[in-house]
Every structure is written in structure tokens, then in C-alpha cells.
C-alpha positions in Angstrom: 0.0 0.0 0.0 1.2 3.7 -1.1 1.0 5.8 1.3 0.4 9.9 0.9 2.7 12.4 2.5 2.0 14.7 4.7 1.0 17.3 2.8 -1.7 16.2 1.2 -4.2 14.9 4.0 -7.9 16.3 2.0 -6.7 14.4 -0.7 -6.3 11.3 0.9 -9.1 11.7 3.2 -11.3 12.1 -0.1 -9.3 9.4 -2.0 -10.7 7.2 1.4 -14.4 8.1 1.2 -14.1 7.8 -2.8 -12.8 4.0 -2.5 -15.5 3.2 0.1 -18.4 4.7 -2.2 -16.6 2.5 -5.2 -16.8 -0.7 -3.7 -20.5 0.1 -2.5 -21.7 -0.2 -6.0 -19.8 -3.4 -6.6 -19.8 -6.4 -4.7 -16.5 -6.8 -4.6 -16.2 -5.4 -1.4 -13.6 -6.1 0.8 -14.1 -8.4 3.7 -13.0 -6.1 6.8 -9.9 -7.6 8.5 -11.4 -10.2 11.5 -10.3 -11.9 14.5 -11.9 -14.8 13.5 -9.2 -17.4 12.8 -8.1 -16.6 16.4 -11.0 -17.7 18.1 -11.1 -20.8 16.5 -10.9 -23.0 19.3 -13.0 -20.8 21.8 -16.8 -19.2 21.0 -17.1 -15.7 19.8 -19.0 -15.0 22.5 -20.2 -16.6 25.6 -23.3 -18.5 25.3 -25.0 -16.3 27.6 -24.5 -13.1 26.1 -27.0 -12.7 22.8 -26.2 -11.0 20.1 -28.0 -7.8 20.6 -26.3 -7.7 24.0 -22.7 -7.2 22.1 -21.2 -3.9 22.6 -19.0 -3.0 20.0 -16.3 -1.8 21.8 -14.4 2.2 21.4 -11.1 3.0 20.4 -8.3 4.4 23.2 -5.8 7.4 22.9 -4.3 7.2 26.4 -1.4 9.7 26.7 1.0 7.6 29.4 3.0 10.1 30.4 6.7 9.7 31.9 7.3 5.8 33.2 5.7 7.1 36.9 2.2 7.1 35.7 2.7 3.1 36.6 3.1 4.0 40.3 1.1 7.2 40.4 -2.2 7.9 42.1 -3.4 10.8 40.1 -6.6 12.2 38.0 -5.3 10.6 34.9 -5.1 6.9 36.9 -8.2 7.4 37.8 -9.5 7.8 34.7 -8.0 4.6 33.4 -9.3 2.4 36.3 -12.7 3.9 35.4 -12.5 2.9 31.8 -11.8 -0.2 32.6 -14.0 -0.6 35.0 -17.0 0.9 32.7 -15.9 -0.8 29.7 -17.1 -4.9 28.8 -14.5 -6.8 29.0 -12.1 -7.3 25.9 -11.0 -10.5 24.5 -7.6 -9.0 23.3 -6.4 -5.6 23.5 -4.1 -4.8 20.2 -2.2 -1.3 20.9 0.4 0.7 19.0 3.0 2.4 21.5 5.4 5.4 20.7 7.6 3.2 22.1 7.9 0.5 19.7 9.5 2.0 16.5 10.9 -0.2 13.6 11.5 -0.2 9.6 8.4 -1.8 9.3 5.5 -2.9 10.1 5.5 -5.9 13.0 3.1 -7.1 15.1 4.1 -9.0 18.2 3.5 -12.8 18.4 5.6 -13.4 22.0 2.6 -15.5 24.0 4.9 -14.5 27.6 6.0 -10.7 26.8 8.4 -9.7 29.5 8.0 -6.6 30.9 10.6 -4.2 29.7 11.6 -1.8 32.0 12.7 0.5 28.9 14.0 3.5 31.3 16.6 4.9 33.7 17.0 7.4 36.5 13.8 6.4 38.6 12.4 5.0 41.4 14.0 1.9 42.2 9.9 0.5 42.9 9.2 1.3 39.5 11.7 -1.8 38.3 10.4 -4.3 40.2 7.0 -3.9 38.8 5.5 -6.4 36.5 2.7 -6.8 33.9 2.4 -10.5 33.4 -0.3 -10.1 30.9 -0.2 -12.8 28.4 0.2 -12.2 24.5 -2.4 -13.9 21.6 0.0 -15.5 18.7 -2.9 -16.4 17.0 -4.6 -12.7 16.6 -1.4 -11.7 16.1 -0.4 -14.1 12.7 -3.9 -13.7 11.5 -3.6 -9.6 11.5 -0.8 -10.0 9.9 -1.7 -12.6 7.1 -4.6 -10.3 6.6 -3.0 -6.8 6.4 -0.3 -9.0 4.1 -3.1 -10.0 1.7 -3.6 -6.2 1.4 -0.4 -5.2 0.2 0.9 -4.1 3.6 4.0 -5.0 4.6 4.2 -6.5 8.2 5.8 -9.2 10.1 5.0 -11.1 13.2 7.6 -10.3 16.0 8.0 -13.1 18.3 10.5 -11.7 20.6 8.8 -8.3 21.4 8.6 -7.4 25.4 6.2 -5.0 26.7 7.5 -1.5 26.8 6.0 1.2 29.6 4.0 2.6 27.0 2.0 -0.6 27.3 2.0 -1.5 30.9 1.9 1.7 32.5 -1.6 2.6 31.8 -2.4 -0.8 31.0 -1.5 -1.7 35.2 -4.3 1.0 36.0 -6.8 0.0 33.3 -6.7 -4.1 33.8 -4.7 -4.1 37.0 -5.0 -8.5 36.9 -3.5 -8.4 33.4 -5.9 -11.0 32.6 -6.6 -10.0 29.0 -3.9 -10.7 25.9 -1.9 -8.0 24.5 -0.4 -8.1 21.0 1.3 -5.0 20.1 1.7 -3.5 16.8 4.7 -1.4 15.9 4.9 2.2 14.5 6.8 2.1 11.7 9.1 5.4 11.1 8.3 5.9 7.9 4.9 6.1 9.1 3.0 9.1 9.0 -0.2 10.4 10.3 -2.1 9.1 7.1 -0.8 5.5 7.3 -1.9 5.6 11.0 -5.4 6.5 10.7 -5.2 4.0 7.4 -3.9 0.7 9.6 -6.6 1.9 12.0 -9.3 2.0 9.5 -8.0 -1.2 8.2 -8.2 -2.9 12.0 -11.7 -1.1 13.0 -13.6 -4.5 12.3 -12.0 -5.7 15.4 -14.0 -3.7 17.9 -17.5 -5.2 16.7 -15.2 -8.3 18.1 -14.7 -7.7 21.7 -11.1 -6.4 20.9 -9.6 -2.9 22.4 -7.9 -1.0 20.1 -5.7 1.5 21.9 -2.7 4.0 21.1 -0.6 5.0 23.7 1.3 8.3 23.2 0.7 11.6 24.4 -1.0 14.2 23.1 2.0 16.7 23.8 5.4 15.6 24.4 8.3 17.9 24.4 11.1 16.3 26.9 13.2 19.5 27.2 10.5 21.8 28.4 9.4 19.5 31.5 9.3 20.7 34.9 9.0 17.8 37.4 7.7 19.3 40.3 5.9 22.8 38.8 2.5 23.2 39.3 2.5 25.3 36.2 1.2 24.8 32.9 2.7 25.1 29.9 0.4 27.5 27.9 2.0 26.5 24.2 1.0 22.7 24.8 -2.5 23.6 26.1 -3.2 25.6 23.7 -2.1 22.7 21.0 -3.8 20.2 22.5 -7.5 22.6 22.5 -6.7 23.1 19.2 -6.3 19.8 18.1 -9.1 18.5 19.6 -11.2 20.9 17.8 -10.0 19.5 14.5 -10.5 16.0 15.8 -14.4 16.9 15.9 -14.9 19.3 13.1 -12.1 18.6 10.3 -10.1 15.2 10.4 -8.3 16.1 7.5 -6.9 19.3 8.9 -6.3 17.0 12.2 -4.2 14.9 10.2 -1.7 17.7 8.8 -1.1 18.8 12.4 2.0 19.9 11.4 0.3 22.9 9.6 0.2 24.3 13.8 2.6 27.3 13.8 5.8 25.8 16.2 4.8 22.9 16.5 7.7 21.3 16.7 8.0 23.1 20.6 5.2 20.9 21.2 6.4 17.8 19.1 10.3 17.9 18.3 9.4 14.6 16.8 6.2 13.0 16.0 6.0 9.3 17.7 4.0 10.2 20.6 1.2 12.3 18.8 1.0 9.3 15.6 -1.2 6.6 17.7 -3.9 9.5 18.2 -4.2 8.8 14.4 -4.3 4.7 14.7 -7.5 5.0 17.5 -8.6 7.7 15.1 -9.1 5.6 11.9 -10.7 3.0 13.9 -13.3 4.9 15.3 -13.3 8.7 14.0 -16.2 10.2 16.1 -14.0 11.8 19.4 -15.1 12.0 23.0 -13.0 13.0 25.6 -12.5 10.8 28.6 -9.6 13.3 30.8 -7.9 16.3 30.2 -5.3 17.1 32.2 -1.0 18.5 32.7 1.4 17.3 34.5 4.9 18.6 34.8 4.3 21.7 33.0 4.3 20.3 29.5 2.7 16.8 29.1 -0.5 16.7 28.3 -2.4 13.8 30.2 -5.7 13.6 27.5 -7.3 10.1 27.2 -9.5 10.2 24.3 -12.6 7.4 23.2 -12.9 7.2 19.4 -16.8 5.3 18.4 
């Protein structure tokens, strides 16, 4: 699959609705990417639940933060343990973190993921915590035969230990680990286009009891943090309000964020703001779940995508 630059975000927004109208009037369409082969050995659904009692689940944007969100007690945890607690429980959870870059595409097979404690400098409580949530090989070789078959190139990965931007806000959101985790990679040739795209392509998946999440943050500029200012950093607020406006009145100017003035002081590089556009693409219609700072320049925002 080609993907378009930057740049040109209406275009491929309209080049999007356009395909989906085409294959409308033909009956070629596509069969939406499934979880189906995964479940082969276990019902759908349990045989108590009918039909019209399946929720269809949202998409996540959690913004984790720095690695302490794992041992923090905070608005933003808070939020998470509601969410999960609110929520029907997944089958899987499939999640893109900033923290997993690569050439290309790969999608984590590892049925034991370690926890990686992918830091340094912190609390020495922080490294003895563990997220012994197991991974789904199965989900993860059928996404990936499936986004193959669509002229996407991917791989399964099955070495791949959980980074924080997995477990810290997953230790707050399913604090047993007791649901699967296969983790997709951001590739970093990636761009907010392909994102939305491979969420678009994966949106099927939440009809099937599976939680699509990115984890990122919705600013994320290292060198202006303050750890213990109670101040806010008036250049990332006022990105993040704007942002958010484009996510519910414009996608396509949303996806050429890069058209904010300076905003590389809130985004010197782009792999924490690029999973907003994965959970965007697989749900597209924004809610916000928390808004928040914390020290000075993160922004804390958890956003639900239907």
C-alpha cells in the first residue's frame, strides 16, 4: 500500500471516502480484517450473552505520560481504572505504543512478553513492577496474514517485550493483566495518514470484543518539562484545545497537524502524537474521557474514538 505524504491529507481523506463509495456499487467489497481465525478454538461469544447484547467496543488514545504514571495515584489513573471498570471486558487488547519503532511494520507474536523496563534514572519501585499479561500469537499471525493480503507490509515479532507505554496505563486500566496483548509497531516511515489508514483497516476488530488503543501523548516535548511545577505550559495547552477541535470538526486538517505554527515546541518529533491517528481511523467520532498536565508540559488527554 502507497501511502500519501503529509501534505496532502484532503486528498487522501477524499481518496478514502471515494474508495468506500466505489466498492458500495460493486460487490467486490472487501471483507473487513477479522479476528476470526483466532477464536477458532474458543466461541465468539459466551453463550449467555445474545447478540444484541454485544457492545461494540471504542477506540483508546491514552497519553502515558513519563514511566511514573505506573506508580502514580493521580486524575489521569483514575480515569483509566474507570474505563476499565465501565468498559465490557475485551477479549484481546491490540495497541500501537510510541515506544515501539521499527522499519516496518511488525506485530508481536511473543505468548509471555516480558515486561521491559525500557528506562533509567527512577524510582528503584518502578523496576520491580510487573505486567504479566499474556500475548495472543494467533490474533497476532492472523492480522498479519490479513494486512499481508492487502499489500501491507508486516511481520510477526516473536521476541517483542512489553514496553511502559504498554503497561503503565495498562497496570491501571486491567490491574489482573488477565486480557492478551499483542502490540503493533509504529513504523518510522509512518505518517499520520498511514496511521489513521492501519486503523481503518483494523476497525472491524472492535465489533469483536477487541480494544484498540494507542498510547502516546498528546504533547510531548522532553526538554521543556518541569517535574515538580504546578505550572502549565500555555504553548502545549493551547495545541492540545486546538487539536481537539480539528478532531471533531475537520479530520483532514487533524491529520496535517504539522500545519500548527511551532509545532515542533510541542512535538520535536512526532512518535507520541502518531497513535492518536491509529485510535482515530478505527473509530473517527471523538469523545474526551480526561484532560489534564502534569509537569508543566505533558498533556495527560485520554481520548474514546466510536
Amino acid at each position: 500500500m502507497k501511502y500519501p505524504k503529509p501534505a496532502t491529507p484532503k486528498a487522501a481523506i477524499a481518496h478514502l471516502q471515494n474508495d468506500g463509495k466505489r466498492h458500495n456499487m460493486t460487490t467486490s467489497k472487501p471483507v473487513p480484517i477479522t479476528a476470526a481465525a483466532a477464536w477458532a478454538d474458543a466461541p465468539a461469544v459466551s453463550k449467555a450473552v445474545t447478540p444484541s447484547k454485544i457492545t461494540t467496543l471504542p477506540a483508546l488514545f491514552i497519553s502515558h505520560g513519563a514511566p511514573t504514571l505506573a506508580i502514580e495515584q493521580s486524575a489521569t489513573t483514575s480515569a483509566l481504572a474507570r474505563i476499565g471498570q465501565n468498559l465490557p471486558k475485551p477479549r484481546a487488547i491490540v495497541i500501537m505504543s510510541a515506544h515501539w519503532q521499527s522499519a516496518k511494520l511488525e506485530i508481536s507474536s511473543n505468548p509471555q512478553p516480558k515486561t521491559w523496563h525500557d528506562f533509567s534514572g527512577f524510582a528503584p519501585e518502578l523496576y520491580d513492577l510487573q505486567y504479566p499479561a499474556a500475548g495472543q500469537p494467533a490474533l497476532a499471525e492472523t492480522l498479519a496474514q490479513q494486512l499481508t493480503a492487502r499489500g501491507i507490509t508486516c511481520r510477526v515479532n516473536p521476541l517483542r517485550v512489553s514496553d511502559h507505554g504498554v503497561w503503565a496505563p495498562l497496570l491501571h486500566l486491567y490491574p489482573q493483566a488477565d486480557i492478551p496483548i499483542v502490540q503493533i509497531s509504529l513504523p518510522r516511515h509512518y505518517d499520520s495518514i498511514a496511521c489513521y489508514q492501519l486503523g481503518a483497516q483494523l476497525a472491524q476488530l472492535r465489533a469483536e470484543q477487541v480494544l484498540l488503543i494507542g498510547s502516546g501523548n498528546i504533547t510531548h516535548n522532553l526538554q521543556a518539562l518541569r517535574w515538580q511545577a504546578e505550572s502549565i505550559d500555555t504553548a502545549a495547552k493551547d495545541f492540545k484545545v486546538w487539536l481537539l477541535q480539528q478532531l471533531k470538526t475537520d479530520i483532514p486538517s487533524a491529520l496535517d497537524w504539522q500545519q500548527y505554527p511551532n509545532f515542533r515546541d510541542i512535538h520535536p518529533s512526532d512518535e507520541h502524537l502518531l497513535p492518536l491517528f491509529f485510535a482515530l481511523g478505527a473509530g473517527q467520532r471523538v469523545s474526551v474521557v480526561h484532560q489534564s498536565m502534569a509537569h508543566h508540559s505533558l498533556g495527560m488527554d485520554i481520548y474514546r474514538f466510536d
